[in-house]
C-alpha positions as CSV (number, residue, x, y, z in Angstrom):
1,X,52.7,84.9,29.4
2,X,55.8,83.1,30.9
3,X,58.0,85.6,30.4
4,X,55.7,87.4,32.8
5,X,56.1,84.7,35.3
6,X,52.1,83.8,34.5
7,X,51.6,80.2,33.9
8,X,48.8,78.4,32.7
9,X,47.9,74.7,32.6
10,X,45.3,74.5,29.9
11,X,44.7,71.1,30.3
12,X,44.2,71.5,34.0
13,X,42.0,74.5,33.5
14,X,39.4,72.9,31.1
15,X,39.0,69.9,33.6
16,X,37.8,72.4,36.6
17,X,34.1,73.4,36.9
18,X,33.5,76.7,35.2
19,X,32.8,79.1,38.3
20,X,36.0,77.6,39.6
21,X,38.1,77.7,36.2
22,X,36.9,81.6,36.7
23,X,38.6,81.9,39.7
24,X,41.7,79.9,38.9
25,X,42.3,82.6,36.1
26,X,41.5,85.6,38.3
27,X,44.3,84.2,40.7
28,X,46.7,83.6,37.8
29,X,46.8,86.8,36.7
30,X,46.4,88.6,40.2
31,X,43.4,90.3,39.5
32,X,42.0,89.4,43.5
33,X,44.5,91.5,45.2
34,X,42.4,94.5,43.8
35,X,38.8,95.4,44.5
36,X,36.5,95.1,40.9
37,X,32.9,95.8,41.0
38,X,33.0,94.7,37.0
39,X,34.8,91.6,38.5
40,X,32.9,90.6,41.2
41,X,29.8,91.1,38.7
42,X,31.3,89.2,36.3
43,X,32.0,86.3,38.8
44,X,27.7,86.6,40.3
45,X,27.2,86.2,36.3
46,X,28.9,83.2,36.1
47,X,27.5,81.3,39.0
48,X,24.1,82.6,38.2
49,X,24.7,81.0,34.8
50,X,25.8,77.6,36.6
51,X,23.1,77.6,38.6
52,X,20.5,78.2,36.1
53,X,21.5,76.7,33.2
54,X,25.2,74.2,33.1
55,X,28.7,74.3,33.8
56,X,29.6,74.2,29.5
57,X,32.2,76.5,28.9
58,X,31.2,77.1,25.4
59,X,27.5,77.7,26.6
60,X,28.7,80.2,29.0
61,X,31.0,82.2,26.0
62,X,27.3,82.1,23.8
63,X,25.6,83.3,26.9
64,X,27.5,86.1,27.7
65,X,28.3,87.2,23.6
66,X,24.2,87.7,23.6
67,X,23.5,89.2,26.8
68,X,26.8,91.2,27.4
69,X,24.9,94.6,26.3
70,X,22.0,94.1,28.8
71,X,24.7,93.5,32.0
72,X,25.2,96.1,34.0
73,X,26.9,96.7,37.4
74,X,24.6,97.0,40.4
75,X,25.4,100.6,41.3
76,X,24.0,101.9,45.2
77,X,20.8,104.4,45.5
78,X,22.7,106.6,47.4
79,X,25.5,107.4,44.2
80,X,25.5,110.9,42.9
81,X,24.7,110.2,39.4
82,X,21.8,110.2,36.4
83,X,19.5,106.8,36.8
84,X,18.5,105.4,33.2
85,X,15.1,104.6,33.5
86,X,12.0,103.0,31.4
87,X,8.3,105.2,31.6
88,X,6.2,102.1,32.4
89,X,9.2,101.8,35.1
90,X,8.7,105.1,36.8
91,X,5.3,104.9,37.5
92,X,4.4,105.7,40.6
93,X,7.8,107.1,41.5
94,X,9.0,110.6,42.1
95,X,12.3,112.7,41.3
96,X,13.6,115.5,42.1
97,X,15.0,116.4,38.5
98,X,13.7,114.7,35.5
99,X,14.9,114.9,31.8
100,X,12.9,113.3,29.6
101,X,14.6,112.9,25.9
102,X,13.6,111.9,22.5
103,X,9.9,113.6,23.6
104,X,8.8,113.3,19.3
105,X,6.9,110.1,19.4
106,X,4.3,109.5,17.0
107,X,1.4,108.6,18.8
108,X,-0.1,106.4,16.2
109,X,3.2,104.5,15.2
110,X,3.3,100.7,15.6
111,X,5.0,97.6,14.9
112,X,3.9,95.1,12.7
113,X,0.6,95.9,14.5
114,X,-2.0,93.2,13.7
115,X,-6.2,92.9,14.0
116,X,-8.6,90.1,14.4
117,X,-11.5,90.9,11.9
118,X,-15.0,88.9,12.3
119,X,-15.9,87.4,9.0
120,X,-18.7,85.1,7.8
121,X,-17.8,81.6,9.0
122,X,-19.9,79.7,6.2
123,X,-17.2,81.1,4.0
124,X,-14.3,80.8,6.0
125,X,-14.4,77.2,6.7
126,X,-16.1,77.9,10.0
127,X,-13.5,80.2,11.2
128,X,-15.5,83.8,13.2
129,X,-12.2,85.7,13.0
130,X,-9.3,86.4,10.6
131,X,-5.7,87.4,11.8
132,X,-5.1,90.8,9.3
133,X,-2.3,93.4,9.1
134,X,-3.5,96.6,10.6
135,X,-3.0,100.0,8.6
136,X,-5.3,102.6,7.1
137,X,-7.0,99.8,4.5
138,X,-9.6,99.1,7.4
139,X,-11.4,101.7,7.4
140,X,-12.6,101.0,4.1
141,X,-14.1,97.5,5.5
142,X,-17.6,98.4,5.7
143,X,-18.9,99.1,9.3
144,X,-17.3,96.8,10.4
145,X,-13.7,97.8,9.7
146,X,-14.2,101.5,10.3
147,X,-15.3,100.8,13.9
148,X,-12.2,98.4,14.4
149,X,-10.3,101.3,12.8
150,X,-11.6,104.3,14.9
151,X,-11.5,101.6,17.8
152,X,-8.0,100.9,17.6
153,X,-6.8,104.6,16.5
154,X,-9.0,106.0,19.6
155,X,-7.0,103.4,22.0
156,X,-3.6,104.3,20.6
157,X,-4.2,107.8,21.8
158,X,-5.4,107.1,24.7
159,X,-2.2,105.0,25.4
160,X,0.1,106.7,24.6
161,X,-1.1,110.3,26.1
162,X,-1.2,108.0,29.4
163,X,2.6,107.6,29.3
164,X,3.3,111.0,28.3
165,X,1.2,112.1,31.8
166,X,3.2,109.6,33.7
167,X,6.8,110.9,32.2
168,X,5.0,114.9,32.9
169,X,4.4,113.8,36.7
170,X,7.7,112.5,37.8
171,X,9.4,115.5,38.3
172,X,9.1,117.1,42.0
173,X,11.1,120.3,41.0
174,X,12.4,120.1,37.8
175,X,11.2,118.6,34.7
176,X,13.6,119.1,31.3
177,X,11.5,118.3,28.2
178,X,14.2,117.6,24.7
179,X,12.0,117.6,21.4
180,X,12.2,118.5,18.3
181,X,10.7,120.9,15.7
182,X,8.4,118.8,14.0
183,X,6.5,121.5,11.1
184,X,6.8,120.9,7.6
185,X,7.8,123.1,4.8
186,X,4.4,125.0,4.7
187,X,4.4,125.3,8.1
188,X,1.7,122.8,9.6
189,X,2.5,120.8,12.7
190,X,2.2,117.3,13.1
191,X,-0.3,116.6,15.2
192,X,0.3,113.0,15.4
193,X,3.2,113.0,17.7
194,X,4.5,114.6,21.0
195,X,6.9,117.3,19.5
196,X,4.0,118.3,17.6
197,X,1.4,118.3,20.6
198,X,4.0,120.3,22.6
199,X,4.2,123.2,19.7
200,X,0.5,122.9,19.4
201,X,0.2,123.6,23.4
202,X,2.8,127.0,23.1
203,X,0.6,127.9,20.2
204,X,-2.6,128.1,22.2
205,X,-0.4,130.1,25.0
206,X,0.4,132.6,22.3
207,X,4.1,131.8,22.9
208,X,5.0,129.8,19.7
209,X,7.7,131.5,17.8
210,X,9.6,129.8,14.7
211,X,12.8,130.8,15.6
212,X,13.1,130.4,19.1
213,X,14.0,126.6,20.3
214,X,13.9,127.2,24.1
215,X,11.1,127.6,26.3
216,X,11.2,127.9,29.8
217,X,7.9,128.0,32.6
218,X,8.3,128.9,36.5
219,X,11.5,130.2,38.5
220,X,14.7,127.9,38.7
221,X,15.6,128.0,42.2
222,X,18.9,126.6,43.5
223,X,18.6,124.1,45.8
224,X,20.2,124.5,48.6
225,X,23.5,122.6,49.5
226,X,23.5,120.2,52.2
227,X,27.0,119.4,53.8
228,X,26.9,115.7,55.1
229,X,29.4,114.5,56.7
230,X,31.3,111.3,54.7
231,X,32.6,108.7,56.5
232,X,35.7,106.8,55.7
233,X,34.6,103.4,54.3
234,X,37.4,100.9,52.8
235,X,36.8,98.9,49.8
236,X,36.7,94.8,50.5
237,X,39.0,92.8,48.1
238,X,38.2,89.9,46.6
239,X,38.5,86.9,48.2
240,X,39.4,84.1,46.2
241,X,40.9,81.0,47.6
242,X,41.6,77.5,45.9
243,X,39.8,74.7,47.8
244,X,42.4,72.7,48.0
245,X,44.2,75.0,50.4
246,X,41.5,74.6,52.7
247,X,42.4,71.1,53.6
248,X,38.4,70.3,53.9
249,X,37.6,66.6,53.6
250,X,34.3,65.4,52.9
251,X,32.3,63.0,54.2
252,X,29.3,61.4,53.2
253,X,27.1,58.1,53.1
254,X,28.1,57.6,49.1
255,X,31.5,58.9,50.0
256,X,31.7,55.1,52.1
257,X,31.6,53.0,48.4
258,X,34.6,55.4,46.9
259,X,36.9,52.2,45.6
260,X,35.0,49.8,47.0
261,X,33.6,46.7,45.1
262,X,30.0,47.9,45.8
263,X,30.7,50.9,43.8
264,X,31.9,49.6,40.4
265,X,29.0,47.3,40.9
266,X,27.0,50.6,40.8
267,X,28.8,51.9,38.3
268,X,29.0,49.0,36.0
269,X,24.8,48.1,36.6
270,X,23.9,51.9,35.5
271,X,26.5,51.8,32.4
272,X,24.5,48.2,30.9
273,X,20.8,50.6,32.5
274,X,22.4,53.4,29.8
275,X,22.9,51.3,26.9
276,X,20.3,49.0,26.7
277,X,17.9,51.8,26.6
278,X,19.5,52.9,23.5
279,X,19.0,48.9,22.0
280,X,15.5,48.3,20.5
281,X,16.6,45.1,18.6
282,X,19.5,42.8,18.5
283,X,20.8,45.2,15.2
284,X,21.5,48.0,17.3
285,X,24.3,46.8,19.8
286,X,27.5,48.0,17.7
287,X,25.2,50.9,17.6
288,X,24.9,52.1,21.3
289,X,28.2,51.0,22.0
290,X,30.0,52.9,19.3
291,X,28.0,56.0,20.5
292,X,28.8,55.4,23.7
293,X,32.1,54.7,23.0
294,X,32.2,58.5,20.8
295,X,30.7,60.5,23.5
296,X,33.0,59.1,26.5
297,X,30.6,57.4,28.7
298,X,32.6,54.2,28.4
299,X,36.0,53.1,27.5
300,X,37.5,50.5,25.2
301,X,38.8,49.4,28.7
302,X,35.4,48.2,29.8
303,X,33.5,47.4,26.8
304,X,34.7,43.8,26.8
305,X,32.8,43.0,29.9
306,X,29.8,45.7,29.1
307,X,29.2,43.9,25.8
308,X,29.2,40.3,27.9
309,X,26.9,41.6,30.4
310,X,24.2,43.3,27.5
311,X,24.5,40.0,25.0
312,X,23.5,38.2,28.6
313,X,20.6,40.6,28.8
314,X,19.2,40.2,25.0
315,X,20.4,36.5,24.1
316,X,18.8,35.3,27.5
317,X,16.2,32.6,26.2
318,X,12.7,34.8,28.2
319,X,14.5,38.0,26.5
320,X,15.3,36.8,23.3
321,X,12.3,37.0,21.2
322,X,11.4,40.8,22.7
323,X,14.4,42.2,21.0
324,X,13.6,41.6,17.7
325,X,11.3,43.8,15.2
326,X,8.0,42.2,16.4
327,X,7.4,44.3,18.9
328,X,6.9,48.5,19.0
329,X,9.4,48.9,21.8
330,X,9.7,51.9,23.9
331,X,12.5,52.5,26.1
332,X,12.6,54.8,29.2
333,X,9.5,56.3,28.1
334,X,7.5,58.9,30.6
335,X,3.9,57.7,31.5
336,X,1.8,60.8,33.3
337,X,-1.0,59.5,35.6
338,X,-4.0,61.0,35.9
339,X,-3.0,61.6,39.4
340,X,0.3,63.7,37.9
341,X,2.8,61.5,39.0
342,X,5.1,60.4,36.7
343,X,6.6,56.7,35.9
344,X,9.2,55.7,33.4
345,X,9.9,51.6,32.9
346,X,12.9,50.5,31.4
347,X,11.3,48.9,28.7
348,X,7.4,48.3,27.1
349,X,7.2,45.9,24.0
350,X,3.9,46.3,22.5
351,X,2.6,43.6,19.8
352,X,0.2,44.0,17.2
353,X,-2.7,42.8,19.9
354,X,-1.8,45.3,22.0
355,X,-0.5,42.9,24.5
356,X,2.3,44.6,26.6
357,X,5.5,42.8,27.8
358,X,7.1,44.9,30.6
359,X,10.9,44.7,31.5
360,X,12.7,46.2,34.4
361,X,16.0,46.3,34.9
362,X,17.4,46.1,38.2
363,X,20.7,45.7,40.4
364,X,21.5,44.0,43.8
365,X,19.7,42.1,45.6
366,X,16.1,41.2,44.9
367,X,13.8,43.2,46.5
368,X,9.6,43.3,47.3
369,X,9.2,46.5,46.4
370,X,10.7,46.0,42.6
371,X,7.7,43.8,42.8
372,X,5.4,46.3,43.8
373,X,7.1,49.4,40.9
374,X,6.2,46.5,38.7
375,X,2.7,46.1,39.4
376,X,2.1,49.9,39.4
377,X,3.9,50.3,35.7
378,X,1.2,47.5,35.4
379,X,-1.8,49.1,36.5
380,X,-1.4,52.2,35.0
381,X,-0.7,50.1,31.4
382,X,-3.9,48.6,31.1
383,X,-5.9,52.2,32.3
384,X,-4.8,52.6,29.3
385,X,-6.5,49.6,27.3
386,X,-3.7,47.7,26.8
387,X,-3.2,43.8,27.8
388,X,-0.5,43.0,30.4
389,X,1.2,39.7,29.0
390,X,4.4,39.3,30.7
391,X,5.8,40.9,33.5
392,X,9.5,40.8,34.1
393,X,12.4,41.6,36.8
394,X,15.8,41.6,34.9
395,X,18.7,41.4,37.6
396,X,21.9,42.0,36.3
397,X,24.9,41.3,38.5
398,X,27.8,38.9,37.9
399,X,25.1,37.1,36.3
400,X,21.5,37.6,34.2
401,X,18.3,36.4,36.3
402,X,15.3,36.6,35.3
403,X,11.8,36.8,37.4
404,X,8.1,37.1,35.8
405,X,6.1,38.8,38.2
């Protein structure tokens, strides 16, 4: 690619968000400076995909290998071309021409089709119904089955004879019907699917012949040609530009602690929040540190003072004995109220009396309303017959305080 004066920064490329690692390729390798439907497609695919689901590159190649035969461009109404279209999608809708293909379905075909049949519950272990395979068989289960049989034959024809009137009505001058001659050796149509319905139909017109395949009803009439007059219309190119050569700055209220002390206080107090919720017991520091350490959500440059902070935190004399197997400990665990709202405390310790112990962990100063999340978490504990034994407020800044509530 450098010998074509195209060069890439791979490295650069996978560190960029994936709409705008997109783009980044689309300017290397000029494909802006020309206007692409498939591209501009492509690129509403992508953000759709980032919007909906994740930025993951690898997501997005999985995606797009499954869903690439369903994509399409967009094309305008007014484009002088054939529009693919479903039956159950035409209802209602009229055009001028209408070709309708593949007209040999059998009208009693189904997939896999399946029946609930009413049984005796005494003998089924109280269950009314059973889930059966549905074929010819059921007709030969007394009454009962020959009803579900005709039943279920008598609604496939009624079905599917719908949706060959719907396909029948579309057409508002032309209608272009492509079958197939579906007679057997001896000569007898099958009456069971569309191609045979259609022979039976020129049969009762006296118009059936065996060895003519076109038949033809009414007079073709050329439409007449309307001259409109085009306009000239010029195609918009792509617009891609990199941000950074807009020169925008951002400002915001969280923008005010970039490299600021406050912020790798923030930082640092949701870090020790992330791994103590992966710590039930003492055992399971090296644990959530070496896992954390694996996945890149801290560094061997701050685990020194991440690991003092946490062994504050568990080795604290009120903490201690809660991190140990004692307790059935559940940690960021999601509590529905009756009321739908939902609550998630840092940590519930339940002992064998169903007495709870509640910890909270918390950063900054000390606040009422901590007091007040504490007392909800509380409430909403012993609605659910539990005992409340110990309430407690774990601030964690340059040092471990704790406050029972």
């Amino acid at each position: 690619l450098e010998t074509l004066n195209i060069y890439i920064d791979k490295n650069k490329l996978l560190s960029l968000p994936l709409y705008e690692l997109v783009e980044q390729l689309i300017r290397t390798f000029n494909l802006h400076n020309t206007s692409d439907a498939y591209l501009q497609f492509y690129l509403d695919i992508v953000l759709e995909f980032t919007q909906k689901q994740n930025s993951d590159l690898t997501g997005f190649v999985n995606y797009f290998e499954q869903k690439k035969d369903s994509l399409s461009v967009i094309s305008p109404k007014n484009t002088n071309a054939v529009q693919i279209i479903t039956i159950h999608k035409s209802k209602g809708l009229e055009f001028p021409v209408v070709i309708f293909p593949f007209a040999d379905l059998n009208i009693y075909k189904e997939l896999d089709p399946k029946i609930w049949f009413p049984v005796d519950e005494d003998n089924y272990n109280g269950f009314e119904t059973l889930l059966l395979n549905y074929n010819k068989d059921v007709e030969n289960y007394g009454e009962v089955g020959q009803y579900i049989y005709n039943y279920h034959q008598s609604q496939l024809e009624l079905d599917n004879i719908n949706l060959l009137y719907v396909t029948l009505t579309r057409a508002s001058e032309q209608l272009f019907i492509i079958s197939k001659k579906d007679v057997n050796a001896k000569g007898i149509v099958n009456n069971n699917t569309y191609s045979g319905m259609l022979i039976s139909y020129l049969k009762n017109l006296s118009l059936w012949s065996d060895n003519q395949l076109a038949y033809s009803f009414g007079t073709l009439q050329q439409n007449e040609v309307e001259t409109k007059q085009e306009t000239e219309s010029s195609t918009i190119n792509l617009i891609s530009v990199p941000k950074e050569d807009h020169n925008l700055k951002i400002i915001t209220k969280s923008g005010q602690l970039w490299d600021t002390k406050q912020e790798k206080a923030i930082e640092r107090g949701n870090l020790v929040h992330l791994i103590l919720s992966k710590i039930k017991t003492h055992q399971d520091v090296d644990f959530a540190f070496n896992n954390l350490l694996a996945s890149g959500d801290i560094t061997s440059a701050n685990e020194k003072e991440l690991r003092h902070i946490v062994n504050s935190v568990i080795q604290h004399n009120k903490l201690s004995p809660y991190f140990t197997n004692e307790y059935q400990t559940y940690n960021e665990r999601d509590i529905i109220t009756q009321s739908g709202q939902l609550l998630r405390p840092d940590r519930i310790n339940i002992n064998s009396k169903n007495e709870v112990v509640i910890l909270d962990y918390k950063t900054g100063e000390q606040k009422a309303s901590y007091k007040l999340q504490l007392g909800t978490y509380a409430t909403i504990i012993e609605n659910m017959h539990y005992k409340i034994k110990h309430k407690y407020i774990v601030y964690i800044n340059d040092s471990v305080e704790v406050v029972e509530i």
